[in-house]
C-alpha positions as CSV (number, residue, x, y, z in Angstrom):
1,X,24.1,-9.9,28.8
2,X,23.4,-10.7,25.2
3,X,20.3,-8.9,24.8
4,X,19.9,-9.7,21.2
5,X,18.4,-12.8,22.2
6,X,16.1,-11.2,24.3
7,X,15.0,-8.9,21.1
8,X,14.4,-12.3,19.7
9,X,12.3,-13.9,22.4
10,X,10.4,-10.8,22.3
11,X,9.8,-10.8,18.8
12,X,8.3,-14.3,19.0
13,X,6.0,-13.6,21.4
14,X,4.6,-10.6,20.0
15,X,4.1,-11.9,16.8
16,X,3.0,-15.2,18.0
17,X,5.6,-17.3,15.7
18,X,9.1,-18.3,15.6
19,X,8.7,-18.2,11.9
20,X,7.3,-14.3,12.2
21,X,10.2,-13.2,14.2
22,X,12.4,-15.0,12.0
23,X,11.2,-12.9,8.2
24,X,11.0,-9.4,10.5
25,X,14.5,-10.2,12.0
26,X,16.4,-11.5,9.2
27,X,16.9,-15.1,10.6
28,X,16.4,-18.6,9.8
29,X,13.8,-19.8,11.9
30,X,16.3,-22.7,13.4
31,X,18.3,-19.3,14.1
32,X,15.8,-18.3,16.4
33,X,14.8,-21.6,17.6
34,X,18.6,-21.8,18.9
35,X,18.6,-18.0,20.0
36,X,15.6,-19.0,22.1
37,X,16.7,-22.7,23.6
38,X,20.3,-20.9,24.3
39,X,18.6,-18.6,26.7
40,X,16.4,-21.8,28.0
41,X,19.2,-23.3,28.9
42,X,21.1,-20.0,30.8
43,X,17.9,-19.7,33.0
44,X,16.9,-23.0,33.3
45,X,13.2,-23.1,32.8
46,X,11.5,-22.9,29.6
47,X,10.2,-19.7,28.0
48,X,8.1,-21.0,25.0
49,X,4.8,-22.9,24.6
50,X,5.7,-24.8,21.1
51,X,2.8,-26.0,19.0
52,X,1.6,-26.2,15.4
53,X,-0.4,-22.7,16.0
54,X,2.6,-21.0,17.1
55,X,4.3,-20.1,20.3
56,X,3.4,-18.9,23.9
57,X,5.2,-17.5,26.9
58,X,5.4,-20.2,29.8
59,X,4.3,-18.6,33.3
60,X,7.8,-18.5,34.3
61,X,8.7,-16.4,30.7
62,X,5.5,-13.8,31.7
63,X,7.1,-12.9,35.0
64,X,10.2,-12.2,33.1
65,X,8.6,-9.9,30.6
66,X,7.9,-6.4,32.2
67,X,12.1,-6.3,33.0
68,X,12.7,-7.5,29.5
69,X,10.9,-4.9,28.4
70,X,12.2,-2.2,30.3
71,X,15.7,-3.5,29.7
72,X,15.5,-3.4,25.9
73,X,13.9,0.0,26.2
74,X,17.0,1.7,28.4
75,X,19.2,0.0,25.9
76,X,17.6,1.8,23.1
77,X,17.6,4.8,24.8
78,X,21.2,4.3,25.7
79,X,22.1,3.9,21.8
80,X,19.9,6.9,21.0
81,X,21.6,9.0,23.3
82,X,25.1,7.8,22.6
83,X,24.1,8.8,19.0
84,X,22.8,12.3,19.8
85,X,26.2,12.8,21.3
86,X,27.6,12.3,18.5
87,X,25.6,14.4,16.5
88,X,23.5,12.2,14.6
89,X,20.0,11.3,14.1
90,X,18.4,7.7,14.6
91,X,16.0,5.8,16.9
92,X,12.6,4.5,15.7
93,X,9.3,5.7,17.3
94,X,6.4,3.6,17.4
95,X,2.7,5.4,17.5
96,X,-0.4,3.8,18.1
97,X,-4.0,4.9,17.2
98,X,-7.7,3.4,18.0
99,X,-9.0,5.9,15.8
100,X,-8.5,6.2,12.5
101,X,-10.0,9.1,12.0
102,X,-6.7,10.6,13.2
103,X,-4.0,8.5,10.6
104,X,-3.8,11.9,8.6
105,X,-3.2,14.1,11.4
106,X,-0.4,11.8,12.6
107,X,1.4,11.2,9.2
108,X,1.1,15.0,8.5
109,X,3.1,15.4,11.8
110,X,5.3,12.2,10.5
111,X,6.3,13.9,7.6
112,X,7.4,17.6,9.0
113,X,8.9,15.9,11.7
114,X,11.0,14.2,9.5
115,X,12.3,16.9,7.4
116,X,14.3,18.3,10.9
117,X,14.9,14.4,11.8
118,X,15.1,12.1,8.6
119,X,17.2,9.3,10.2
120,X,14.7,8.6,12.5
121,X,12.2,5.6,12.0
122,X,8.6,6.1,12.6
123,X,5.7,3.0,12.9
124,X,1.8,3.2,12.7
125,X,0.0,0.3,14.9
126,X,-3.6,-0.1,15.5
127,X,-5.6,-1.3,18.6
128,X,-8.1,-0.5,20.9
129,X,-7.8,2.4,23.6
130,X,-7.1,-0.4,26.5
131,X,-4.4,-2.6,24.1
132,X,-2.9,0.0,23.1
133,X,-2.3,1.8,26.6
134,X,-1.1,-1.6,28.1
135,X,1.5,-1.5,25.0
136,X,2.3,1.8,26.2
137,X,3.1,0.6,29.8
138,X,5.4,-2.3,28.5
139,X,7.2,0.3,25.9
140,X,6.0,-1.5,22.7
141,X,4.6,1.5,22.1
142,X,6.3,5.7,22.2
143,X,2.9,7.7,21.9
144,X,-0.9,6.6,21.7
145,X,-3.8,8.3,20.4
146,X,-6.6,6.9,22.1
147,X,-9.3,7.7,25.2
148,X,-8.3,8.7,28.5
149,X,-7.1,5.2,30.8
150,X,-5.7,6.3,34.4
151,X,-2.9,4.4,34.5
152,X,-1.2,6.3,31.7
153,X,2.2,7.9,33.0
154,X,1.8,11.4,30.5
155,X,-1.6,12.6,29.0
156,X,-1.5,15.4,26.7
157,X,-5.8,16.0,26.1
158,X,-6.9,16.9,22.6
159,X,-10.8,16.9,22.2
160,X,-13.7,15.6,24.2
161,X,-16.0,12.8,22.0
162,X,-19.2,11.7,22.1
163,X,-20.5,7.8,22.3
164,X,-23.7,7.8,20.0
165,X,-26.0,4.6,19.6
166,X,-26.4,3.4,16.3
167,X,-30.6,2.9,15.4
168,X,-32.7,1.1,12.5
169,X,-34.4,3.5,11.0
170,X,-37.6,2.0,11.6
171,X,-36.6,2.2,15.8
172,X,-39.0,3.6,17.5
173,X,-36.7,6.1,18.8
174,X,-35.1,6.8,15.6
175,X,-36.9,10.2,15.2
176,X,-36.5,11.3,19.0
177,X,-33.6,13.8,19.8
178,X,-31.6,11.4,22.3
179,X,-31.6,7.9,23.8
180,X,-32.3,7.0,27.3
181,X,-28.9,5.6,28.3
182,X,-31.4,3.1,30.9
183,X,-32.7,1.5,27.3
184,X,-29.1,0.1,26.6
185,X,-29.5,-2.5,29.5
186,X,-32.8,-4.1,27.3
187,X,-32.5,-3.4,23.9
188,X,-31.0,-5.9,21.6
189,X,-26.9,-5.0,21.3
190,X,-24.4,-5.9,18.5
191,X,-21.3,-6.0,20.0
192,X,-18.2,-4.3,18.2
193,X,-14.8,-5.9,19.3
194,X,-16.3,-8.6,21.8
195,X,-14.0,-9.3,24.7
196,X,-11.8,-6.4,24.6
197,X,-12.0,-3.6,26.8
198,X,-13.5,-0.5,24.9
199,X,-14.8,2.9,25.3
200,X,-18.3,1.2,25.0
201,X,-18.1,-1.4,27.6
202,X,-16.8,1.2,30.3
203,X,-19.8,2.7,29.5
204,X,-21.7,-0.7,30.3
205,X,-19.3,-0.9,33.2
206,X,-20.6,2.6,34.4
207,X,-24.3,1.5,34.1
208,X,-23.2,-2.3,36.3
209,X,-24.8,-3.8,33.6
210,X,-24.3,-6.1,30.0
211,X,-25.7,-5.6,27.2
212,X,-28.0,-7.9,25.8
213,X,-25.7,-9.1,23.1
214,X,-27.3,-11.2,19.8
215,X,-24.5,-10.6,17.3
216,X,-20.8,-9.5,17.8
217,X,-18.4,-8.4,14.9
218,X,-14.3,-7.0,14.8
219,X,-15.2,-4.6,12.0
220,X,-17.5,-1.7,12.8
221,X,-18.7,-1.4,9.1
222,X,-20.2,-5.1,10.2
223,X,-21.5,-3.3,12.7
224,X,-23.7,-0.5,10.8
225,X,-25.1,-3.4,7.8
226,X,-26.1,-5.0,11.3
227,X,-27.7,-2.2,12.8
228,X,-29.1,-1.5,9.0
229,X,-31.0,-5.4,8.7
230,X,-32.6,-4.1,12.1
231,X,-30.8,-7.2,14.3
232,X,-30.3,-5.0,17.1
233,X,-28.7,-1.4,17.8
234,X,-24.9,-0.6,18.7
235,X,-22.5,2.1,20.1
236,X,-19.9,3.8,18.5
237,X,-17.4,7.2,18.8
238,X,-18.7,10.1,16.7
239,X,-15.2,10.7,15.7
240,X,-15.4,6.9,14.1
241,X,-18.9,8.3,12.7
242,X,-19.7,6.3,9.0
243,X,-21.8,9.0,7.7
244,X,-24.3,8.2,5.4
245,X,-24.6,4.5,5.8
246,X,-28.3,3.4,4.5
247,X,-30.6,2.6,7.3
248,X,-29.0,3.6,10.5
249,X,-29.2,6.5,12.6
250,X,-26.8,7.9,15.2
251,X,-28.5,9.5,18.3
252,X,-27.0,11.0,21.7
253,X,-27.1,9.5,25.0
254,X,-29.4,11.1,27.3
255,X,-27.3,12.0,29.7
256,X,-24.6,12.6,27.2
257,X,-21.6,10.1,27.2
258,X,-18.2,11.9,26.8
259,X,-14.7,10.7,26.5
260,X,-11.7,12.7,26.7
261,X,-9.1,12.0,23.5
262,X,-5.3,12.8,23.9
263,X,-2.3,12.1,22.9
264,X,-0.8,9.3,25.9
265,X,3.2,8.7,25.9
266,X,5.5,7.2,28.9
267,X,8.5,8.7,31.0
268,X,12.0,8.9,30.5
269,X,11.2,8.6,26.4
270,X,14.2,8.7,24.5
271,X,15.8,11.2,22.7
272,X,13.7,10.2,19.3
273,X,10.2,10.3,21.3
274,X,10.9,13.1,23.2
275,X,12.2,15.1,20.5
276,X,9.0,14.0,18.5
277,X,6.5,14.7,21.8
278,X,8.5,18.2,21.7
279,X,7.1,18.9,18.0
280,X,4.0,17.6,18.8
281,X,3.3,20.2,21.4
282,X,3.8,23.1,19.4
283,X,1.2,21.6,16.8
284,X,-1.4,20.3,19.1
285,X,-3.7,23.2,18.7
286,X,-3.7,21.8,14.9
């Protein structure tokens, strides 16, 4: 089986664009239009929704994907092993955060762990806790820092954080010690990320209740000049904590909100992740 082609069609539907895949690749983007019909034609049924925005994965293409995925990543471990045989160093790891609060730790442990392993290839990506343990599951992903999610295969716990609610400064409540976790059901809620799953909407889910959204924003320094203008109040980690930002306060839940942090990889990792998940260990007091 050519999986190169596979790579390709993978490619395309991660980024979203035939043109995308082609630039990261190093293809013409008629090179990966063929790569893509060839493998069209083998199976026949289409993979790809084509339009002017970009490209989809048919319903036949997303039954396909979790044993594409896997395939690619026993491939990759095969070539990585082969290569330890030999005695040399390769593989690239991929590590994803939803806090960046933690980018230094993780290219601190980038950089020592290259200096025992320099051929090896190491990737930041972003996300929230839920996106990026589902990219975890279908081995886009080596390692995840993010909030504990039950379905992850290996959970290595660092710290325990705390959800605070973001207040005006003229809130009534801005000057008590806590807030009454009841009051998020009524109170006037910007929404951070809307329509992803996130460490504040398993809280909601917690309380069986919605928030009464008014505003919604992807950028949680949108989300403190909101809370500051006095539209409404907000959630956020302490670990993501903005300190100092004019007219907002950060108060505890009452009862206290926790969520546990760690450090989330798969099974089976490679030689690469697993030699990197080794180092880690030793360090994770750090």
């Amino acid at each position: 089986m050519d999986t190169e082609r596979w790579q390709i069609l993978l490619k395309a539907i991660d980024h979203g664009s035939l043109r995308a895949a082609a630039e990261e690749m190093g293809f013409t983007v008629s090179g990966i239009s063929r790569s893509v019909a060839t493998l069209e034609k083998e199976l026949g049924f289409a993979l790809l929704h084509r339009a002017k925005s970009g490209v989809q994965p048919t319903a036949e293409c997303r039954q396909l994907l979790p044993s594409v995925r896997e395939l690619l990543f026993a491939q990759e471990r095969l070539e990585q092993t082969a290569a330890k045989v030999r005695g040399a160093d390769c593989g690239t790891i991929v590590i994803g955060t939803a806090y960046n609060c933690y980018y230094e730790w993780v290219t601190r442990m980038m950089a020592a762990f290259r200096t025992r392993h320099p051929g090896v290839v190491i990737k930041i990506v972003n996300g929230t806790s839920s996106e990026l343990a589902e990219m975890l599951l279908d081995h886009r992903t080596d390692f995840c820092l993010i909030s504990h999610r039950d379905s992850l295969p290996v959970w290595l716990p660092i710290r325990q954080d705390e959800l605070m609610v973001l207040l005006p400064k003229n809130h009534p409540l801005a000057d008590s010690e806590s807030f009454p976790v009841e009051s998020l059901k009524t109170e006037p809620f910007i929404d951070s990320y809307p329509g992803m799953e996130t460490d504040i909407t398993l809280i909601f889910d917690k309380l069986k209740a919605r928030p009464d959204a008014r505003y919604s924003t992807m950028d949680i320094t949108a989300t403190y000049a909101m809370v500051s203008a006095g539209l409404g109040i907000s959630v956020n980690n302490a670990i993501n904590h903005q300190g100092g930002y004019p007219g907002v306060v950060e108060r505890p839940m009452n009862p206290h909100q926790m969520m546990e942090i760690g450090l989330a990889c798969g099974e089976n990792l490679a030689p690469a992740a697993q030699a990197f998940l080794d180092f880690v260990k030793e360090r994770l007091p750090e």
